[in-house]
N, C-alpha and C positions, 0 to 999 in steps of 0.2 A: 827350736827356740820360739819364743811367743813373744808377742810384744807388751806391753802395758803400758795404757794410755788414762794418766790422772788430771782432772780439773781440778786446779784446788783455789781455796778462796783463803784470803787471811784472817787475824784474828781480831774481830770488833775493827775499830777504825787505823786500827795500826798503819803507820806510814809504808809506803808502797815501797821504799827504799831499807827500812827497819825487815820489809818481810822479803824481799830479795837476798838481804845480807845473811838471814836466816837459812834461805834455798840453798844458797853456794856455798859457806860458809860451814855448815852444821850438816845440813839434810845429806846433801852430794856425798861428801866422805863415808858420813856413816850408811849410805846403799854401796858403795864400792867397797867396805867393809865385808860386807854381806854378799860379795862376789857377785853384784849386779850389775849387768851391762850395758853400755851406751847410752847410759843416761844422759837427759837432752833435757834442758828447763830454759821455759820461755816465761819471762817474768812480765809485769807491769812495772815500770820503775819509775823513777823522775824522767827519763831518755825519750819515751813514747807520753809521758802526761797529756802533752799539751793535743795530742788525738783521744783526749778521752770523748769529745761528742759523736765519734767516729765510730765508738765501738759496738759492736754487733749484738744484740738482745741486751735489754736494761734491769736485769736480776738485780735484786736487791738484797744481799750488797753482792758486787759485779766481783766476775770471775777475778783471782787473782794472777796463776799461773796456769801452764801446762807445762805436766813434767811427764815425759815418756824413757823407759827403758826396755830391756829384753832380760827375759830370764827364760830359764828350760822349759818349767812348765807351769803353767799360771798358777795351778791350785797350790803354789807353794809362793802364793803373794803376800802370806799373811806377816813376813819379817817386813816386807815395802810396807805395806800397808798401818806397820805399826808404827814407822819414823815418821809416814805420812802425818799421822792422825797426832802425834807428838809436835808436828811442826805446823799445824796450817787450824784455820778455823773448823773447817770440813772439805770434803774432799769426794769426787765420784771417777768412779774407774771402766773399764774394760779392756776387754783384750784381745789379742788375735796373732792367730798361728801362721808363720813366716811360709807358711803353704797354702795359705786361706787364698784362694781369687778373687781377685775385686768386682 
């Protein structure tokens, strides 16, 4: 198993709760579709807003989520990778094997 690990950002100024409901809602389903595992998504939402001065590097525009899951074997990310890019402004990945030592 390998893991994969995506930063993604939303789209244009879209409200932070508009691209949450999108994560959970749409994206989630359709990777467990796709018999991908333990998908994990950390969003920006209204709930953390008010630490937006708090938050770490000032990219512009600032990260939106991090979404991690596992599948067998990475080079077969390109079904993630396509709900990704359907769902999010852009998005940057990597991965790593459940054998990798830290």
């Amino acid at each position: 198993m390998e893991k994969l690990a995506y930063v993604l950002w939303k789209r244009g100024d879209e409200p932070n709760e508009a691209f949450k409901r999108r994560l959970l809602d749409e994206t989630a389903p359709r990777l467990h579709a796709l018999e991908i595992e333990r998908v994990r998504i950390s969003v920006v939402d209204d709930d953390v807003a008010a630490g937006e001065k708090l938050r770490l590097g000032r990219m512009s525009p600032p990260k939106g989520a991090l979404l991690t899951c596992w599948i067998e074997q990475s080079q077969d990310r390109g079904g993630v990778e396509r709900v990704l890019s359907g769902t999010c402004g852009a998005l940057a990945g990597i991965s790593s094997s459940s054998h990798a030592r830290s």
